[in-house]
NUDRENZA-79340 format. One record per residue: residue number from 1; x, y, z of N, C-alpha, C in turn. Coordinates in steps of 0.1 Angstrom, whole numbers, plus 5000, padded with zeros to 4 digits. Layout:
> NUM|X|Y|Z|X|Y|Z|X|Y|Z $
...
! end
This chain:
> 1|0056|4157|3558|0061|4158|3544|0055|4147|3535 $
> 2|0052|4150|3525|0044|4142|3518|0056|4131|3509 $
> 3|0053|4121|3509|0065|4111|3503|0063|4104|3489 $
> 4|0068|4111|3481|0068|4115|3468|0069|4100|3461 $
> 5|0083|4095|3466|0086|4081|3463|0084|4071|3470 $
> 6|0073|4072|3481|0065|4059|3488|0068|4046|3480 $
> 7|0074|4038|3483|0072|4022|3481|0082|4021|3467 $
> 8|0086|4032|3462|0089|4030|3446|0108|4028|3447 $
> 9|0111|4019|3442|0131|4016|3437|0132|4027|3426 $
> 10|0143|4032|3436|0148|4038|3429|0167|4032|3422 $
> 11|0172|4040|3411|0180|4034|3403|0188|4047|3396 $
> 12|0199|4048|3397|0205|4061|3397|0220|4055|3382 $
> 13|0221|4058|3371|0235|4058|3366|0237|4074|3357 $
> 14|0250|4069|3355|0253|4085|3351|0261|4093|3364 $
> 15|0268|4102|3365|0271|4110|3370|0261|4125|3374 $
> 16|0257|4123|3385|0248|4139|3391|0252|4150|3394 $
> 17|0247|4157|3384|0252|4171|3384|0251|4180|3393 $
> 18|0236|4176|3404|0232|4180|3417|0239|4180|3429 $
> 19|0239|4169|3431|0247|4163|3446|0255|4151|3441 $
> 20|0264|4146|3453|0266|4131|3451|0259|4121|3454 $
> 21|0266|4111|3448|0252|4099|3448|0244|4095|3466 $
> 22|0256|4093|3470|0251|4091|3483|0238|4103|3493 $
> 23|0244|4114|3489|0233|4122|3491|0219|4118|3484 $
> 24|0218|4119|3467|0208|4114|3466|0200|4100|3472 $
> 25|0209|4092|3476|0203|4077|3481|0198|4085|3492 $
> 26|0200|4094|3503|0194|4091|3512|0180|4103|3513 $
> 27|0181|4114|3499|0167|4115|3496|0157|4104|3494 $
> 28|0167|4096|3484|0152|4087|3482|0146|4082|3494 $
> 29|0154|4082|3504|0152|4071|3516|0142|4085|3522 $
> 30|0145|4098|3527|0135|4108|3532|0124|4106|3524 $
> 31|0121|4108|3511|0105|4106|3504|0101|4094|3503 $
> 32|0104|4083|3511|0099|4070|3514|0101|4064|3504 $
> 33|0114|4062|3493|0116|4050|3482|0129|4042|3491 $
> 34|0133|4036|3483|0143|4026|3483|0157|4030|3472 $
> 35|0169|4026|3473|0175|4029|3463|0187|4017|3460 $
> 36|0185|4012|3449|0194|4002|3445|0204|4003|3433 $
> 37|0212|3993|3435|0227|3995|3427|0224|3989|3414 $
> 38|0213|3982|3408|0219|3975|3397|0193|3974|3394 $
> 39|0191|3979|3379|0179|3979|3373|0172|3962|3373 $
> 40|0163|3961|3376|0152|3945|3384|0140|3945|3377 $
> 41|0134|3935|3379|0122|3937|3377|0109|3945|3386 $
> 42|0117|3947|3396|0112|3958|3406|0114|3972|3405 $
> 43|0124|3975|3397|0129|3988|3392|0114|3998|3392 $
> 44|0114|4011|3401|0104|4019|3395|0109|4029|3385 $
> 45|0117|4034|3387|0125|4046|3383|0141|4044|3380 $
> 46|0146|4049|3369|0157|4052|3366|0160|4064|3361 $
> 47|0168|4069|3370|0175|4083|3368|0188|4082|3366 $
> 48|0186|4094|3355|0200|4092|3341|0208|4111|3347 $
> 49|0220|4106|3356|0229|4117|3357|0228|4128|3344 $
> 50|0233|4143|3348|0234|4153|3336|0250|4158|3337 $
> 51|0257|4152|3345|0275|4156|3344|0277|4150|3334 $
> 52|0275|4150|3322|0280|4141|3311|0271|4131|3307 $
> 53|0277|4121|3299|0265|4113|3292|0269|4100|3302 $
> 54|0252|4094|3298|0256|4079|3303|0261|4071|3298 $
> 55|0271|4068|3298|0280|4063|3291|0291|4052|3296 $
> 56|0303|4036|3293|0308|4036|3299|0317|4039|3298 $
> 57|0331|4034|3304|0344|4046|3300|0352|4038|3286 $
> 58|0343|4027|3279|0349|4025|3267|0339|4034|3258 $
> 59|0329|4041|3258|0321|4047|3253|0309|4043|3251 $
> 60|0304|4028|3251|0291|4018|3251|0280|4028|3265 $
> 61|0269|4025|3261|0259|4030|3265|0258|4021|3279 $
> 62|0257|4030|3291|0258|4026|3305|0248|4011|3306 $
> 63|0254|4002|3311|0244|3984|3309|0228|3988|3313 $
> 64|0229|3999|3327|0217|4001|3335|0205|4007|3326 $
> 65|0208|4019|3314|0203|4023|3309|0195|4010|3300 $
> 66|0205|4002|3293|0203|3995|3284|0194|3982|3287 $
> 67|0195|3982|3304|0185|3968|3308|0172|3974|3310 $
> 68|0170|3986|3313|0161|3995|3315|0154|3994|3303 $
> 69|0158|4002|3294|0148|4002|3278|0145|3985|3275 $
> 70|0156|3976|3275|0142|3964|3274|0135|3959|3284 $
> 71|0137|3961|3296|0129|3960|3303|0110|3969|3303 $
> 72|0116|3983|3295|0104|3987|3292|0097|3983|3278 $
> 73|0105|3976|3266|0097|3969|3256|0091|3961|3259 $
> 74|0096|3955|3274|0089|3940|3275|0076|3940|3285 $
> 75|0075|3955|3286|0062|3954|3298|0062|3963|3312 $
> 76|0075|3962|3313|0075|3962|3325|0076|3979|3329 $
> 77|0067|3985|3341|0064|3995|3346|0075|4004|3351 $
> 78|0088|4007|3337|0094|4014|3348|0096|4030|3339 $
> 79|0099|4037|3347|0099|4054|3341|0117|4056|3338 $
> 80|0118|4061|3328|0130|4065|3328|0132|4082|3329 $
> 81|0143|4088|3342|0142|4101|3340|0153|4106|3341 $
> 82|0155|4122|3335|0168|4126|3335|0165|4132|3351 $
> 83|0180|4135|3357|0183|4142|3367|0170|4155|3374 $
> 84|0170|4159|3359|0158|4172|3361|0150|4172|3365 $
> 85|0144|4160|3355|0131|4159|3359|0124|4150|3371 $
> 86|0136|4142|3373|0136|4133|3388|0131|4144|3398 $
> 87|0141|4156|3398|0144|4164|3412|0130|4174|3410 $
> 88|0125|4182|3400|0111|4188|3395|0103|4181|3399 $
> 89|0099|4165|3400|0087|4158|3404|0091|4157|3421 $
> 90|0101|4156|3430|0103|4156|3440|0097|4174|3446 $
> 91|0096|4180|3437|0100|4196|3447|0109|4200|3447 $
> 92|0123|4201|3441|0133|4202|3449|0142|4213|3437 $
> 93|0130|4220|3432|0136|4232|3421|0150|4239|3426 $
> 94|0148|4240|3437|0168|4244|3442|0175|4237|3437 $
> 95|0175|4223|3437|0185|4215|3433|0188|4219|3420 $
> 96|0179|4222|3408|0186|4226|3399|0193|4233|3395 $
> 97|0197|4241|3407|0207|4253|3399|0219|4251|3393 $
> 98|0225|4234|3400|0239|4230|3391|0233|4227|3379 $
> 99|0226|4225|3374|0223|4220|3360|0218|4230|3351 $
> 100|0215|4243|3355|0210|4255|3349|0217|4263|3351 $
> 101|0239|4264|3359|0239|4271|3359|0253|4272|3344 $
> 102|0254|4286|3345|0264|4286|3334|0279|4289|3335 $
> 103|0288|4288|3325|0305|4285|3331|0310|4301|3323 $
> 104|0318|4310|3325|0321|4316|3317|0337|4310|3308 $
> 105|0344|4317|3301|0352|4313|3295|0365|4305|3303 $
> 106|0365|4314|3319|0376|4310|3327|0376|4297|3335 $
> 107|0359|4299|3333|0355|4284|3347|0356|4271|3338 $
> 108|0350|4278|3324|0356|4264|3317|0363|4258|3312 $
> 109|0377|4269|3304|0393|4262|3307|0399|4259|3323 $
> 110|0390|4263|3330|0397|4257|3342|0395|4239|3346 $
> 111|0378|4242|3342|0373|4227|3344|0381|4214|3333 $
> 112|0384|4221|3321|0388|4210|3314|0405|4212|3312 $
> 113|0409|4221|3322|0425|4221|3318|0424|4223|3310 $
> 114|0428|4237|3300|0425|4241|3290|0429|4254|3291 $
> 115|0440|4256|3283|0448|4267|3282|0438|4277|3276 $
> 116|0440|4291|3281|0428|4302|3281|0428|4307|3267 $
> 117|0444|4306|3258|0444|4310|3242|0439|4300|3237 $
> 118|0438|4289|3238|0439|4280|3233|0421|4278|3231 $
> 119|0413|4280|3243|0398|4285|3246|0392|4294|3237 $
> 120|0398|4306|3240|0397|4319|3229|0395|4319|3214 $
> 121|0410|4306|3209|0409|4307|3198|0393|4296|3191 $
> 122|0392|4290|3194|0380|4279|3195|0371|4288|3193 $
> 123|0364|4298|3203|0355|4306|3201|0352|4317|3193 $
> 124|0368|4324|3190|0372|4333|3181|0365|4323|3164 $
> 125|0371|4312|3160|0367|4304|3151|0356|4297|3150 $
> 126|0348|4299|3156|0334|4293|3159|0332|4278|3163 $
> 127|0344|4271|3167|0345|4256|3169|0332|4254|3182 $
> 128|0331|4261|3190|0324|4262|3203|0321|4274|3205 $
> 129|0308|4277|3204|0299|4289|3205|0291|4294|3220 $
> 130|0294|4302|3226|0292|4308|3236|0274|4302|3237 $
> 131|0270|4304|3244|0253|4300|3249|0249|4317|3250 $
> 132|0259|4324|3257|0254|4335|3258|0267|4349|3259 $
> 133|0270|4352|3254|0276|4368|3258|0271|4382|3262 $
> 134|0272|4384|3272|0269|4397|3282|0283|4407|3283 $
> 135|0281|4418|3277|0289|4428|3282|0305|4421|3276 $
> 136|0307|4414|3264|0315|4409|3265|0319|4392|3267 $
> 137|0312|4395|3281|0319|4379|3288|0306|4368|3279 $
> 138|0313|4357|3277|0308|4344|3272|0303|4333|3282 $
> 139|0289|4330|3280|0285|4320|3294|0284|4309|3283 $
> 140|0289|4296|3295|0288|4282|3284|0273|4274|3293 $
> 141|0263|4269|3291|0254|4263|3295|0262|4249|3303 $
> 142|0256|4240|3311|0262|4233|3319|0261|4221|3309 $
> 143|0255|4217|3299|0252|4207|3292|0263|4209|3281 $
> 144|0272|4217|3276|0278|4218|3269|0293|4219|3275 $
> 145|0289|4221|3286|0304|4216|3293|0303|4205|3295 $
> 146|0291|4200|3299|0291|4182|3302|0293|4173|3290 $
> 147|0292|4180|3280|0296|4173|3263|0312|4177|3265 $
> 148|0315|4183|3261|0328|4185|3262|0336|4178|3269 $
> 149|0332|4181|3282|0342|4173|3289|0339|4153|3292 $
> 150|0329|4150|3290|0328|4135|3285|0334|4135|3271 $
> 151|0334|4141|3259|0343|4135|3249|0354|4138|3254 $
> 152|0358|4145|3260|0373|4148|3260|0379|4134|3268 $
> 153|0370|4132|3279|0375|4120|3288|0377|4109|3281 $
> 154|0363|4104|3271|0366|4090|3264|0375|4095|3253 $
> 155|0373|4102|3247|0387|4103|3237|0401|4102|3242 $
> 156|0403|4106|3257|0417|4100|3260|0418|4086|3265 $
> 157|0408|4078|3266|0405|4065|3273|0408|4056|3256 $
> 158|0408|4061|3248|0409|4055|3233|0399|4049|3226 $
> 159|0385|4059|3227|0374|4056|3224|0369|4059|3213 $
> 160|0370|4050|3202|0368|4052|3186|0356|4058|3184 $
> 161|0357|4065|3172|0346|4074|3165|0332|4070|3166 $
> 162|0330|4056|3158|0321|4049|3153|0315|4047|3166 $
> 163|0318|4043|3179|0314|4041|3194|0307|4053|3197 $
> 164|0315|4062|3191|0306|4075|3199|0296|4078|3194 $
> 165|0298|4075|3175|0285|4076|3172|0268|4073|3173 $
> 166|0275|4057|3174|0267|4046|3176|0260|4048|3191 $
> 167|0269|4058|3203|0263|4056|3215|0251|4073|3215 $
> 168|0263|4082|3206|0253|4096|3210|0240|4093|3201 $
> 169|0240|4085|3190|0229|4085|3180|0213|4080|3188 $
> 170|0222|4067|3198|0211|4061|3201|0208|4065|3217 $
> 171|0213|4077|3221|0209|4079|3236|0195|4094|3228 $
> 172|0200|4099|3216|0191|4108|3211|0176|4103|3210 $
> 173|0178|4095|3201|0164|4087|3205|0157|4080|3215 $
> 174|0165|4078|3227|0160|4068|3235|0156|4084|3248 $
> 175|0166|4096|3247|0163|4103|3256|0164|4120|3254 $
> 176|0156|4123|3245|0159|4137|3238|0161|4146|3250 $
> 177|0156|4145|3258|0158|4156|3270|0172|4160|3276 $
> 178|0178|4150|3269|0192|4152|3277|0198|4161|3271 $
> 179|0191|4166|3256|0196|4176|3244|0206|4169|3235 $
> 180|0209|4179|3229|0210|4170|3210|0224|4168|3216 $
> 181|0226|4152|3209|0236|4146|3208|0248|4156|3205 $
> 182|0261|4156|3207|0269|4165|3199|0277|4158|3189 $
> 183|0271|4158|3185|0274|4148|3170|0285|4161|3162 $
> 184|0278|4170|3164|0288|4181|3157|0304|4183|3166 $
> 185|0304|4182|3169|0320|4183|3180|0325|4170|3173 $
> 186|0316|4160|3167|0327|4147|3162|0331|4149|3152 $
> 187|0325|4153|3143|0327|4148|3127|0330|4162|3120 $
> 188|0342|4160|3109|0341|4173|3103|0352|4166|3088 $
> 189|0341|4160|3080|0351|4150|3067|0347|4136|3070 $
> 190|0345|4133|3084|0342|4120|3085|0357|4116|3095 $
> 191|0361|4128|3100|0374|4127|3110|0371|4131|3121 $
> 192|0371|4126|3134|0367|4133|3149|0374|4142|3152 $
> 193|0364|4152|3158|0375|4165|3163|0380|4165|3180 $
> 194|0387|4151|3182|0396|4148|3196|0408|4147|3193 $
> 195|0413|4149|3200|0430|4146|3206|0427|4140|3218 $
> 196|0438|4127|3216|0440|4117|3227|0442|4124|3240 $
> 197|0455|4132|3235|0461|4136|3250|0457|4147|3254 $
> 198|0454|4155|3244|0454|4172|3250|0439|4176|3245 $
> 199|0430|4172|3245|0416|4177|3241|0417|4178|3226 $
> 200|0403|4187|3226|0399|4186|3214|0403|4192|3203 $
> 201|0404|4187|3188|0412|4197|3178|0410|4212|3175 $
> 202|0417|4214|3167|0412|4229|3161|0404|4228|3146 $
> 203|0393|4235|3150|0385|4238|3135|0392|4237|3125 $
> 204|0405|4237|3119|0410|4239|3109|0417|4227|3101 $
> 205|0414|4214|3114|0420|4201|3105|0427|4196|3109 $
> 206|0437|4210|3112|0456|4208|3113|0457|4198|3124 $
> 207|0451|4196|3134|0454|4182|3147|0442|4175|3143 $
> 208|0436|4173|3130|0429|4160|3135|0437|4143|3132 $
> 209|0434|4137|3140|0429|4122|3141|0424|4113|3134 $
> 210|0426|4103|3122|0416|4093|3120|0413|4084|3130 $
> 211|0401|4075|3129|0396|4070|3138|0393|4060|3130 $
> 212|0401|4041|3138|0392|4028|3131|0376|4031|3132 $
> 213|0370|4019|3120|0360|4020|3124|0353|4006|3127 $
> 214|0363|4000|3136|0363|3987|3141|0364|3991|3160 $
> 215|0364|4001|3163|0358|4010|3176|0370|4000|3184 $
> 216|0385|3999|3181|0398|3993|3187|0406|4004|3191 $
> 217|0401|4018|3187|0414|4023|3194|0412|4035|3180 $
> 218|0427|4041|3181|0429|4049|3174|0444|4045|3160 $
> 219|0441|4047|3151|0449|4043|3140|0458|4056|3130 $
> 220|0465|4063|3136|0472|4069|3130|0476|4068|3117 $
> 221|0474|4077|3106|0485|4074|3095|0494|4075|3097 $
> 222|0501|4067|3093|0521|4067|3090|0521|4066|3078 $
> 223|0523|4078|3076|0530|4077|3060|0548|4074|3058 $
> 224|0547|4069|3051|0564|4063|3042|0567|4073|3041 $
> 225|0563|4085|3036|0573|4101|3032|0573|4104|3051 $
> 226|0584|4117|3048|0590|4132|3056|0572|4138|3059 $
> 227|0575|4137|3075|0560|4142|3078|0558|4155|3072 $
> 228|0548|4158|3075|0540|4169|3069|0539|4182|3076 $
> 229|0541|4195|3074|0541|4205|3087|0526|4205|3098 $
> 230|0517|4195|3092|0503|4197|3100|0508|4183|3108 $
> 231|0518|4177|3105|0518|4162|3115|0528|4167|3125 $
> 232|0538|4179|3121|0546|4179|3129|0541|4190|3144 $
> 233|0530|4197|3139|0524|4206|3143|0514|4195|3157 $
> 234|0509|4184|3154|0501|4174|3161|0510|4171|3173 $
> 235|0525|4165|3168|0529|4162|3174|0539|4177|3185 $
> 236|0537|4190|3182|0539|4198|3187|0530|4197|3203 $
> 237|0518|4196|3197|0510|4199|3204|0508|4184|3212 $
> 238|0509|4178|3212|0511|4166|3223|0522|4167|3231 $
> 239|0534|4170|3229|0543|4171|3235|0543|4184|3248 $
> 240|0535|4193|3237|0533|4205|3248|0519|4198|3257 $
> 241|0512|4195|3253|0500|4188|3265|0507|4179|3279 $
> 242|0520|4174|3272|0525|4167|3286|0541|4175|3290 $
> 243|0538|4190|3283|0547|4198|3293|0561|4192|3292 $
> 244|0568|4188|3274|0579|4183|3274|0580|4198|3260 $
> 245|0586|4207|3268|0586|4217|3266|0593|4217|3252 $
> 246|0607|4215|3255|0618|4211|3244|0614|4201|3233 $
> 247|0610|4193|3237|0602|4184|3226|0593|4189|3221 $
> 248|0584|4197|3225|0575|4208|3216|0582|4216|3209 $
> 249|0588|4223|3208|0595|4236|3205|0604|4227|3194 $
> 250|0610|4216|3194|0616|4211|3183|0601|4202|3170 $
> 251|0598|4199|3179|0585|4198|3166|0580|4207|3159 $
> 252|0579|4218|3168|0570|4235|3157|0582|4237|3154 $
> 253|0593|4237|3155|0608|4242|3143|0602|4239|3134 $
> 254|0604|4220|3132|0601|4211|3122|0586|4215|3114 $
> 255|0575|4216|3118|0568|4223|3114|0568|4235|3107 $
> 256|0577|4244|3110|0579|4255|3103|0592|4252|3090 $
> 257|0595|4243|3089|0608|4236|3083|0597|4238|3072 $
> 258|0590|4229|3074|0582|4217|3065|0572|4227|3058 $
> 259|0568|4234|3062|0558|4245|3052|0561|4258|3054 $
> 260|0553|4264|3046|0553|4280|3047|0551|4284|3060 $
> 261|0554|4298|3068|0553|4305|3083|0536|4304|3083 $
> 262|0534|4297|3092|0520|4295|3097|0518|4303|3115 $
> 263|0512|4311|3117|0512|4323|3127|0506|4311|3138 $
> 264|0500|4302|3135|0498|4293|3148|0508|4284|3152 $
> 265|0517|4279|3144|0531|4276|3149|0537|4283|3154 $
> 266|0540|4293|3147|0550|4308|3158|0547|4309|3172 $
> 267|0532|4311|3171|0526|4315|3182|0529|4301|3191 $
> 268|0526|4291|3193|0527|4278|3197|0540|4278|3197 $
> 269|0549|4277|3192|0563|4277|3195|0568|4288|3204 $
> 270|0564|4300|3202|0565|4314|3215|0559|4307|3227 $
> 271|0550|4300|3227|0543|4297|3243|0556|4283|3244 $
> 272|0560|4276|3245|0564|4267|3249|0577|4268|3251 $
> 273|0580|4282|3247|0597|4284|3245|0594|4299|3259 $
> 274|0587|4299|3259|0580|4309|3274|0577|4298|3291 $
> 275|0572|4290|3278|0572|4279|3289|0587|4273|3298 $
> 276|0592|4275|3288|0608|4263|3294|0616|4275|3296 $
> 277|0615|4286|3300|0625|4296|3304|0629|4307|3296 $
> 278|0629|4304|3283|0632|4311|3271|0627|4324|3264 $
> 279|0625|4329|3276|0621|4345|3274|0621|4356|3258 $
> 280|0633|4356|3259|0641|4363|3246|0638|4359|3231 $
> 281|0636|4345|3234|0633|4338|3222|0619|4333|3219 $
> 282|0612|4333|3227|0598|4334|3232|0591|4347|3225 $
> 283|0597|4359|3231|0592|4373|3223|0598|4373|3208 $
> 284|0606|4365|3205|0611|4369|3189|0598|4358|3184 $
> 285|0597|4350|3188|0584|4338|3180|0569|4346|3183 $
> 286|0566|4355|3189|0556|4362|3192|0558|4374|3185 $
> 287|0567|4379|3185|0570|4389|3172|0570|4386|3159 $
> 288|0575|4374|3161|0573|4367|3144|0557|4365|3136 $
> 289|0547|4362|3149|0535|4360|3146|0528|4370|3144 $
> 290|0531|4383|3147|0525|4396|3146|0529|4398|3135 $
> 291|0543|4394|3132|0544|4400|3114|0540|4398|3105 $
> 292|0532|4380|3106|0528|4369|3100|0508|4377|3101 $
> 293|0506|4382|3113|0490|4381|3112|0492|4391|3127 $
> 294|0489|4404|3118|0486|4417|3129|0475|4418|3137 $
> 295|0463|4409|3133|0455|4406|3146|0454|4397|3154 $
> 296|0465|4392|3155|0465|4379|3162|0463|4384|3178 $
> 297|0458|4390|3183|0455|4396|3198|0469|4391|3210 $
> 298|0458|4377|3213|0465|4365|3222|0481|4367|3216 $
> 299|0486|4369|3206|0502|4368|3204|0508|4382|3209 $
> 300|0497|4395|3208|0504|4408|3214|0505|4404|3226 $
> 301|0494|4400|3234|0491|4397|3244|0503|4393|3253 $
> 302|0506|4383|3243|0517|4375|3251|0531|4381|3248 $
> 303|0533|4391|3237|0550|4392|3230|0549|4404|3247 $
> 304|0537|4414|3252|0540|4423|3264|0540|4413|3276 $
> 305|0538|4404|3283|0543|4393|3289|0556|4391|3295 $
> 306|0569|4387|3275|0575|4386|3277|0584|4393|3278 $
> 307|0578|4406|3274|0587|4422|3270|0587|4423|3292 $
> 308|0575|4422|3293|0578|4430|3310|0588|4421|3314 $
> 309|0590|4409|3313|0601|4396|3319|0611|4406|3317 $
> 310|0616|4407|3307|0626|4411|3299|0628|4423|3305 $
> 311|0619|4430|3311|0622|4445|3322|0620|4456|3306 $
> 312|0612|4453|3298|0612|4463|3288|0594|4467|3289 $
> 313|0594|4472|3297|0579|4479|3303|0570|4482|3292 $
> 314|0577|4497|3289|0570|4508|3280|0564|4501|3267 $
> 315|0579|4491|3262|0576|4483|3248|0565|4471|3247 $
> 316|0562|4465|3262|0553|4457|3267|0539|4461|3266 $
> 317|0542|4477|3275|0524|4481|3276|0520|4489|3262 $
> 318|0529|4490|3249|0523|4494|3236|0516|4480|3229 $
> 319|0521|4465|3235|0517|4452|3229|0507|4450|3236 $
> 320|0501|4450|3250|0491|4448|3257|0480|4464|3246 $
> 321|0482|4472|3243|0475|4483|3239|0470|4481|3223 $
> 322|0479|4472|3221|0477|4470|3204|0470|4458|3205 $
> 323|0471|4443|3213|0455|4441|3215|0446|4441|3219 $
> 324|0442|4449|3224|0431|4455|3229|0423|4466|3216 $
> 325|0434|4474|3210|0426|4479|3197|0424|4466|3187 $
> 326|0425|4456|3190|0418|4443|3179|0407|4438|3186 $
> 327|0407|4437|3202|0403|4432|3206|0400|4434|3220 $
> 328|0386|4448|3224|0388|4454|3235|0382|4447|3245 $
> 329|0376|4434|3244|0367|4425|3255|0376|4414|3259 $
> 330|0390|4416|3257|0401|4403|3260|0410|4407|3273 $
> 331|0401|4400|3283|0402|4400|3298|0415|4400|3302 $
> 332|0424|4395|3292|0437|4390|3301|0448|4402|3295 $
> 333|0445|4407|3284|0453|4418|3284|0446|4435|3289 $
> 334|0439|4435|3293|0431|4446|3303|0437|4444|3318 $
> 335|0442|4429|3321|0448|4424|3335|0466|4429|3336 $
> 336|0470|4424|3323|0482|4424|3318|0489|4439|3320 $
> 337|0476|4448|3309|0485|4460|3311|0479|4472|3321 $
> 338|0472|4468|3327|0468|4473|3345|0481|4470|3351 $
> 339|0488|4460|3350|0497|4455|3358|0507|4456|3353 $
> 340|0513|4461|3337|0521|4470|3336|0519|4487|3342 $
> 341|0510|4490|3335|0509|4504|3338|0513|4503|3355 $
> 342|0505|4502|3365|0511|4499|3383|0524|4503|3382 $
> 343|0531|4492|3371|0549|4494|3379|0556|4504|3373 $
> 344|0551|4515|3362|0553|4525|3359|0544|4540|3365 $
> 345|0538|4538|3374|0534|4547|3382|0525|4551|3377 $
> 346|0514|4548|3364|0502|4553|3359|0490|4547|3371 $
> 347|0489|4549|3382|0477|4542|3386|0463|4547|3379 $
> 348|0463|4556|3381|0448|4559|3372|0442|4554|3360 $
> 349|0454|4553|3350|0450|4546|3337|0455|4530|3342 $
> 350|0458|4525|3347|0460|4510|3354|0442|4506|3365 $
> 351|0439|4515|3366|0426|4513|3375|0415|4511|3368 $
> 352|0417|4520|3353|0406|4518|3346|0404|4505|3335 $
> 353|0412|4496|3338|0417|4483|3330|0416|4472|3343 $
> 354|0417|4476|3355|0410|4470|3367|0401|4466|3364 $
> 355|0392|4482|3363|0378|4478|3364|0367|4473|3349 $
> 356|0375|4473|3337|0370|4466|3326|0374|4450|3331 $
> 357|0386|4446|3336|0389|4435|3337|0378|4426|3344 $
> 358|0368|4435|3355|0363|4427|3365|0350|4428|3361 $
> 359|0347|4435|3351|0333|4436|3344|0335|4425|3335 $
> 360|0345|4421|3328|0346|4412|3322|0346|4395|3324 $
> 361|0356|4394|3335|0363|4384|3346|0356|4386|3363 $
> 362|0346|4386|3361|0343|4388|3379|0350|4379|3387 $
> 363|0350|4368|3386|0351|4360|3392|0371|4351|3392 $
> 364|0371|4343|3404|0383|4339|3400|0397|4344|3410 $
> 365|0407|4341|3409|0419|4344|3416|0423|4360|3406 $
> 366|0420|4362|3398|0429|4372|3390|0421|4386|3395 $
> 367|0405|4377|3396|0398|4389|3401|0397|4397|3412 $
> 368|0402|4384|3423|0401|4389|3435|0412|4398|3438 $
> 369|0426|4395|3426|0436|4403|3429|0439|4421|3425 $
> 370|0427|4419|3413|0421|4433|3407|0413|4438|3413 $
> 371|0408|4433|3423|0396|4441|3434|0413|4445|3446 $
> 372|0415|4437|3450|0428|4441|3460|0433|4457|3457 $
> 373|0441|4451|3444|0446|4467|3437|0437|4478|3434 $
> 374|0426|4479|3434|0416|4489|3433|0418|4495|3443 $
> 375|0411|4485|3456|0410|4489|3470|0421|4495|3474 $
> 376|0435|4491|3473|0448|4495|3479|0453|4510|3474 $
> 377|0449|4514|3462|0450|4524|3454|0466|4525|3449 $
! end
């Protein structure tokens, strides 16, 4: 085998999208290089991870990177490469399939904990744009999950705006291959679009964040007045990120107190009051939001949910059916009322919502359970 990296140090930061690090140390060691923990004047190569940016966990640009670039102003013979192109110059085109492959809607609220309406609505509003849709289903490229889920990380670590800017601005220039900064996922007014605790905001403002621009943290307004229904709405949604159910549900009250009926409070207030047991009152806040905004899908979706809890079948599989005429590519209510229709003895029309489901959703626990009931008949 011919030894690609004969005599040359190697230098690895960033997180690898490929393998783990140790694995790669002991390639370098099969193509005859070396591999070390910290960039030298012996440095041949430095390879920049694609699981995210290189970055450190206060947001500053990884040290290795940074000893690297002046080490190459000052002369010195070293290559900087991304993950890719490291493993393309080795041979090792297999390896890239983690880095070329893509996530659909489910793999990637799963990867970032990330409630599936909550996904939906994002891409329903264009906040995050599919890379690709087939047949329906939405594929996210691996680079755009690896943006995402690094801001999401440092924005809970309490990683000011101006930091991120300052780091994605100057990793653009120093390393375009890694693809364009997402500068757009930050800024929308000159306000970042993170949430500390529960990911990133919604397109519409209502959860954003100011951010110092002394890169210390995060600086909330407090206003002197009776908060605002978009503040009370923030703090809805934090409360429900740490699953203090009741403490959510009294915030979206207060939210609804405080301004006119806003269909994403209802709806948000129906999941959390679904959440904590509250069935009955759960479908009345999901019925509320239907009255508020008849296409709200994700709200039929969920008012037949709580109608089946409730043992009210028939009235369930007309709300699973009504979105689906808004919205006939929405995997979870094709699953929903497959699985109503089953306990009303329709199998045939329940088989044919199987099989959209799995054209849609291949993959997954929900899938494997809609291939079961196919098979079982």
């Amino acid at each position: 085998m011919t030894k690609r990296l004969d005599g040359k140090r190697i230098v690895f930061t960033g997180r690898l999208a490929s393998m783990p690090r140790l694995d790669a140390a002991a390639l370098v060691r099969v193509h005859g290089g070396r591999c070390e923990a910290a960039v030298s004047g012996k440095t041949s190569i430095l390879v920049v991870g694609q699981e995210g940016w290189p970055l450190r966990k206060d947001g500053a640009i990884s040290s290795k990177l940074k000893n690297a670039k002046k080490r190459q102003a000052r002369g010195q013979t070293l290559v900087i490469q991304t993950e890719e192109e490291w493993l393309d110059a080795l041979g090792l085109q297999e390896q890239l399939e983690g880095i070329h492959r893509r996530f659909t809607s489910t793999q990637l609220g799963r990867l970032l904990k990330l409630p599936r309406q909550r996904l939906a609505a994002w891409i329903r509003e264009r906040f995050v744009e599919p890379a690709e849709t087939i047949d329906g289903v939405h594929f996210f490229d691996f680079q755009q999950v690896a943006s995402l889920k690094s801001i999401w990380e440092m924005s809970k670590a309490g990683v000011g705006q101006q930091q991120l800017k300052k780091s994605f601005q100057q990793l653009a220039r120093w390393m375009p291959n890694l693809g364009e900064a997402p500068l757009s996922l930050l800024e929308d007014g000159g306000n970042i679009l993170v949430r500390l605790d529960q990911g990133l905001a919604e397109p519409s403002g209502q959860l954003q964040f100011d951010f110092r621009d002394d890169e210390e943290g995060i600086l909330l307004n407090a206003p002197e007045t009776e908060p605002t229904s978009d503040e009370w709405n923030s703090q809805g949604a934090e409360f429900e990120s740490n699953r203090e159910w009741k403490q959510a549900a009294a915030a979206y009250r207060r939210a609804l107190l405080a301004g006119p009926a806003n269909p994403k409070t209802t709806f948000n207030l129906g999941n959390v009051l679904y959440a904590d047991g509250q069935v009955g009152a759960a479908a009345e806040r999901f019925r509320h939001t239907v009255e508020l905004d008849q296409g709200y899908f994700e709200a039929w979706n969920n008012l037949g949910n709580a109608l089946c809890d409730l043992g009210e079948t028939r009235e369930a599989i007309e709300a699973f059916q009504r979105a689906l005429e808004i919205a006939s590519d929405f995997p979870d209510a094709h699953y929903n009322l497959a699985d109503a229709l089953i306990s009303v003895g329709d199998v045939e029309e329940a088989h044919k919502h199987w099989r959209t489901y799995l054209r849609l959703e291949p993959i997954g626990e929900w899938a494997a359970y809609a291939r079961q009931c196919l098979a079982t008949g």
